[in-house]
C-alpha positions, 0 to 999 in steps of 0.5 A, a space after each residue: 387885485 385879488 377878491 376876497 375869499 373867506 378865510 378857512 382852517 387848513 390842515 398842515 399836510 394840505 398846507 403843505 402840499 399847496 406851499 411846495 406848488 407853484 400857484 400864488 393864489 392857493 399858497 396866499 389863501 394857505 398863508 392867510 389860513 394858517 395865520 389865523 388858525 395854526 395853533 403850532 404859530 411858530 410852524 405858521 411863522 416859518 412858513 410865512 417867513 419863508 414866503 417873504 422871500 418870494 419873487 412873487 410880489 403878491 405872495 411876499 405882500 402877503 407873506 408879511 401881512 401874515 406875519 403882522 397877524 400871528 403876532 396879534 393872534 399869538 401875542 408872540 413872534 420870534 425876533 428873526 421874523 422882525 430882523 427879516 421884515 426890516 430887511 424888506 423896508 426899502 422895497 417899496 413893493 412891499 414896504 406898506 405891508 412890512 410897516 403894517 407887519 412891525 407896527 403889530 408886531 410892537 402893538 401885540 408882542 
């Protein structure tokens, strides 16, 4: 389980060198940074959709939690992102945070 950490802005170019390493705990904090701070919320969607792929369980976990956030912050979500997330209904790693992430995606867009 990971601690919680305050969640900061991140610059783009700094997102995006933490999203091409192989550290799970940065590209998370990253993932959760532009979540609630990226103005550009479709740049923050396809990067968040692009970790919900991932092979690690904690970053798809939260890859999908993210998703569920720009939705709220953003009041928008293209509908790729819920077609993705019903994809993942049957992983039952994930299954919770995908519920949670279409539950706001219906709520807020």
């Amino acid at each position: 389980m990971r601690k919680y950490t305050e969640v900061v802005p991140i610059a783009k170019s700094e997102a995006e060198q933490i999203f091409a390493s192989d550290q799970a705990d940065n590209i998370c904090d990253a993932m959760v940074g532009i979540a609630f701070f990226e103005q550009d919320w479709k740049w923050a969607q396809d990067k968040c959709l692009s970790f919900l792929e991932s092979t690690n369980t904690d970053v798809s976990r939260l890859a999908a939690t993210c998703l569920g956030h720009i939705a709220r912050i953003h009041h928008k979500i293209e509908k790729k992102v819920i077609a993705a997330l019903r994809s993942r209904l049957n992983d039952a790693n994930i299954a919770g945070q995908v519920e949670d992430a279409l539950d706001d995606i219906e709520q807020f867009t």
